[in-house]
N, C-alpha and C positions, 0 to 999 in steps of 0.2 A: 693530717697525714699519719702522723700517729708515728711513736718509736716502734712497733713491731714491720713495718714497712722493709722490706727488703733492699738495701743498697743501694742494687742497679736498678730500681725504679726511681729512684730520688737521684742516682744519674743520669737518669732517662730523663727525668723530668728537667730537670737542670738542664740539662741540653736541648733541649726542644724550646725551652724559656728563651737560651739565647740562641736561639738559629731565626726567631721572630724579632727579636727586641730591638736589633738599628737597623731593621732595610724602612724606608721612607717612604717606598713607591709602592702607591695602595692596591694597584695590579700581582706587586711582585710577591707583597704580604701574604697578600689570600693565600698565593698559590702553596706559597711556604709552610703556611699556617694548616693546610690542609691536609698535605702533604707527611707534616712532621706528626699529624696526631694520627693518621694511618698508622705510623711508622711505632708511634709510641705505645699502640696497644696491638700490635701486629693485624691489623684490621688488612682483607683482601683490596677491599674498596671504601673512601670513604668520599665525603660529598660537604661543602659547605654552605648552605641556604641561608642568602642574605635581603634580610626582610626592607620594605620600603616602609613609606608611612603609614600605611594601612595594615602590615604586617602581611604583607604579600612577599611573594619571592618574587626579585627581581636582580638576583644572580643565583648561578648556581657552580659552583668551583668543585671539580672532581678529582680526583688521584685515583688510579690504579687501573684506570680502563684508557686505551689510546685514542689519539684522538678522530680516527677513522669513527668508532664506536661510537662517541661522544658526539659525532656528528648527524650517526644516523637515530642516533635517538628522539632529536626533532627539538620543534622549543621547548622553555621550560617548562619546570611541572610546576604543576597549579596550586600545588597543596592537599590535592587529595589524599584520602586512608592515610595510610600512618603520619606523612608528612601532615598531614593538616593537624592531626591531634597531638603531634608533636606540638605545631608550633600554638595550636590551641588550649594546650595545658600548660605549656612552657615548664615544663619541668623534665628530668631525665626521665629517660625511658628504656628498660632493657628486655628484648622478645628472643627465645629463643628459634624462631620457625614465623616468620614471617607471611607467608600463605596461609598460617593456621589461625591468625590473629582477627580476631571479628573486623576490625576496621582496616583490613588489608584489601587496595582495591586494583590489588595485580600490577604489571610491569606491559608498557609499553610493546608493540614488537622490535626484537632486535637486543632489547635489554641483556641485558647477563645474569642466568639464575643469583640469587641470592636468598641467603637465610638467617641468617644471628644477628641479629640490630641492637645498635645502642646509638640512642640520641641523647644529644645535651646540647642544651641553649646556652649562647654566646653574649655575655652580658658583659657592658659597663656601665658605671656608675647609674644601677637601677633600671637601666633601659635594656633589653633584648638586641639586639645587634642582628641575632641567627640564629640557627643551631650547626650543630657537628651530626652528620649520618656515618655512621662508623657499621661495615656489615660485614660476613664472615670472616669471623672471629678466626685465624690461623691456629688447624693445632687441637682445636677443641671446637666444641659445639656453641656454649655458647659466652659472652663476655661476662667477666667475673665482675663483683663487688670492687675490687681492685682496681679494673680497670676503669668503673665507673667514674672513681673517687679521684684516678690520676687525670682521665680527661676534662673535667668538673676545674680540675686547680689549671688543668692546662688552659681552657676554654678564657679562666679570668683572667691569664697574660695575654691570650690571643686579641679579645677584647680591646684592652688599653693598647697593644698593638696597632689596631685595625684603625684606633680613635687617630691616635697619633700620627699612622699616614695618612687620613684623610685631613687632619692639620694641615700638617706638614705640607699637602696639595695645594688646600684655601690660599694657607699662606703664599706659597708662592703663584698662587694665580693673582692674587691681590695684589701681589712685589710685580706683577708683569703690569699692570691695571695703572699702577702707580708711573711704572717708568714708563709706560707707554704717554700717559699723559703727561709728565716729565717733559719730553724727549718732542712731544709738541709743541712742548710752549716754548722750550727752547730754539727748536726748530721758526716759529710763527714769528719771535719779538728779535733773530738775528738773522739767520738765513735767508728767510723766507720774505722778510723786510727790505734785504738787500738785493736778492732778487727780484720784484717789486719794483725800486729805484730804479733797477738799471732799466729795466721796461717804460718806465717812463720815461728817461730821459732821450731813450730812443725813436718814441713815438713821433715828433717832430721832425725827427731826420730826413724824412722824403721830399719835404719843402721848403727846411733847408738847403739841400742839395739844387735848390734853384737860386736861392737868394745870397745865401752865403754858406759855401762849400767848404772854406778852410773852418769853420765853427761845425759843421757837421762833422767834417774828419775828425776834429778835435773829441765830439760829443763821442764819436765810435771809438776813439783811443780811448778816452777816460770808462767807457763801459766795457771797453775791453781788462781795461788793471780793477774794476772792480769786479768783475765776473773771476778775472785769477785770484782776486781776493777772498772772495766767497769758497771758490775751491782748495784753500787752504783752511780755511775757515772749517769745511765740511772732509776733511783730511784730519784735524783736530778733534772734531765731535764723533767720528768713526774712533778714532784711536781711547774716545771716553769711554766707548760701547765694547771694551776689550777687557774682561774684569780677569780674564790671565794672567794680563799685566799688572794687576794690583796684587793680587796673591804670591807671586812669586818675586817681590822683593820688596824694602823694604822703603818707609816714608821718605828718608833723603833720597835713595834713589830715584824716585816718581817724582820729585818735585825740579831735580835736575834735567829728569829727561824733559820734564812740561815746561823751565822757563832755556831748553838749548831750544824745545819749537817755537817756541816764540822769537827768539834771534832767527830764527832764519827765515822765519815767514814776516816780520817786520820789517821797520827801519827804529825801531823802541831797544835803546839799551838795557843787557838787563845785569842788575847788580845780586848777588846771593848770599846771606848770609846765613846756612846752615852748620848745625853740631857735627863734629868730625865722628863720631860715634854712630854707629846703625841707630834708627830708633823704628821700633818693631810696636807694630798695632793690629789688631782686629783686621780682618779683612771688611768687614762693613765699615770701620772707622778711617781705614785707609779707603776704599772708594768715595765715602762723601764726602773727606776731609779734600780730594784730589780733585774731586767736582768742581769745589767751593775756589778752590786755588784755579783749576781752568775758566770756569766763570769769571772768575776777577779780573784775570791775565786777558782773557778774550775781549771784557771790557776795557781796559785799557788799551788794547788794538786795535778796536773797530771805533771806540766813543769819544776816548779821553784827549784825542791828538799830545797825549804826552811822548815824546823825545826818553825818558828814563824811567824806570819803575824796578823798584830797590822788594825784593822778595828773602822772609827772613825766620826761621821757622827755631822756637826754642819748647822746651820740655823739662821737667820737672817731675817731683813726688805730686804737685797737686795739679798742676795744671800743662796741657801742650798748647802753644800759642801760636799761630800763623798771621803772619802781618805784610800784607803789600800797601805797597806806598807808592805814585806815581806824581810826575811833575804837573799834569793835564789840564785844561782847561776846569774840572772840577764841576760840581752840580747840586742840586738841592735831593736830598736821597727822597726824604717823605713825597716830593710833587714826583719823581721819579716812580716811585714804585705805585700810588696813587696813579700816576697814569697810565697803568699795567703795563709795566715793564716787568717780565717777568724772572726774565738774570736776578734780579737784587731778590726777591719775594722768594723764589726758589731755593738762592744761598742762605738767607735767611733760615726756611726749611729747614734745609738739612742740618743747620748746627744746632737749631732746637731738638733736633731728631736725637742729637747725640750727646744730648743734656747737656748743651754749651752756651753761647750766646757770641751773637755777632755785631761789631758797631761798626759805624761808617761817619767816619769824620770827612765832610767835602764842603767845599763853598764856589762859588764859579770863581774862575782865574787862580785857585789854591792850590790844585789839586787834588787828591784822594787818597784818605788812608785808612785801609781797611782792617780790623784785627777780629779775630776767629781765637775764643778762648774755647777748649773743649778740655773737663776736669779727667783727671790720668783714674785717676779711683773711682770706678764705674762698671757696670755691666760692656762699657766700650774701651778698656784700661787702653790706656796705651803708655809705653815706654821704653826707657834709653838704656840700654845696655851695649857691651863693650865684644859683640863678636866678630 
């Protein structure tokens, strides 16, 4: 850019860098990003053509004409006259008189005269992205050296912009991908299991009702507390699907609220022993750490027939620990999860997720005592502070 640069283009510039740099939604980028480089080199109209695999246009992002106009123009352009040697040179390009230009192959009907062009491709890391169609120049005839030079530096933030919300997208299409399958197995190996049973046990009922009608009433009561069971069951797994609630407070608070729903949708005492101190974590670290503790909790209500379970959560410079402990009749974990059960395989998951590790001390008639080490010094810090 060179120390002879005037000021307010290196404020210009600067500002245009960040009015792209944290929007995340690749719709809202473009528009931004097109937008702002109009603006940056006072351009009447400008246009962003974003190439597919073949280096075809397959968008085309406008500023400065409405969207009445932009409708009547019809689909996209194809790449003809300049556009095509634009993006067939891939290099800048500045015309002053557009109609005058051998490889100029006219405008559409309806188009808006235009004349002064400057093109520049849209690069990161080595690959073309686009280019920038920037046309009269406000003020003058035609775009200067100057402006060439600012759009050029601006095109390479646009770039990493554009890369970054379509990140940003993957990623979270993958995060939906993920929970979605999640949210099945969950749903298949407790819900959806218990629903199931009770269909079963109903099936026989119609001839019972001949033979022995007090064991059918009984079959219809007992499916009737398990069907209310289920619905508290699925009252709990909605309230997992509410990540508002992990955001806006902090880890003792969520673990209070998850074992009061347990008291009241049981008959499982529950014991608690948390730090009087806030302890403040990651929003990722609080949703899967709170998962792992609803999973546990839920298995001890639907599996363990334990009477009490002692929930106890401590923190540290190195390590956050969570540990539930239940009275329950207890289980073999390996033949458990081997037999795809997918609660234990799940929690599992998620605390490798979070650079931690999970053990499950159980034996039938012992018990179950579950402990969730996840380390405080990490890309998932979490920790105890006194607000």
């Amino acid at each position: 850019m060179g120390s002879g640069r005037p000021r307010s283009e290196i404020e210009a510039l600067s500002d245009a860098v960040g009015a792209v740099g944290g929007i995340l939604d690749v719709e809202a980028v473009l528009q931004v990003i097109v937008d702002t480089a109009r603006e940056l080199v006072s351009a009447r109209y400008a246009a962003l053509g974003i190439f597919d695999d073949q280096r075809r246009i397959e968008q085309f992002i406008t500023s400065g004409i409405t969207a009445q106009q932009r409708a009547e123009l019809g689909p996209l352009p194809e790449g003809h006259g300049l556009l095509g040697l634009i993006v067939e040179e891939g290099r800048s390009i500045r015309i002053p008189e557009i109609a005058a230009h051998p490889a100029s192959y006219g405008f559409p009907p309806g188009h808006p005269p235009m004349h002064s062009l400057l093109g520049v491709p849209v690069r990161n890391k080595n690959r073309t992205l686009g280019n920038f169609y920037l046309t009269d120049k406000l003020g003058a005839r035609d775009f200067t050296d100057d402006d060439q030079r600012l759009v050029e530096l601006f095109a390479l933030h646009a770039g990493i912009a554009m890369d970054n919300a379509r990140l940003h997208e993957a990623t979270g299409r993958l995060a939906v991908l993920e929970e979605r399958d999640r949210i099945g197995k969950d749903l298949h190996d407790g819900i959806i299991q218990s629903i199931y049973g009770v269909s079963l046990s109903l099936e026989d009922v119609p001839e019972l009702m001949d033979v022995d009608r007090d064991e059918a009433r009984a079959r219809v009561d007992r499916a009737i507390d398990a069907l209310h069971g289920t619905i508290r069951d699925l009252r709990g797994f909605i309230f997992g699907l509410r990540p508002e609630l992990v955001d806006q407070t902090d880890l003792v608070g969520l673990l209070v609220a998850l074992t009061e729903q347990l008291r009241q949708n049981s008959l499982v005492e529950v014991t608690v022993h948390l730090p009087e101190q806030r302890v403040t974590a990651s929003p990722h670290v609080r949703t899967e750490l709170l998962q792992v503790a609803r999973e546990a909790l839920s298995n001890v209500a639907r599996h363990s027939g334990a009477s009490e379970v002692d929930v106890a959560l401590t923190v540290d410079e190195i390590t956050l620990v969570l540990e539930v402990t239940d009275n329950g009749r207890g289980f073999d974990p390996d033949t458990a999860v081997h037999d795809g059960h997918f609660g234990l395989a799940n929690m599992r998951d998620r605390v490798t997720a979070l650079g931690g590790d999970l053990a499950i001390s159980s034996a039938a008639g012992s018990g179950t005592h579950i402990i969730v080490r996840i380390p405080t010094a990490s890309e998932h810090e979490a920790r105890a502070d006194d607000d």
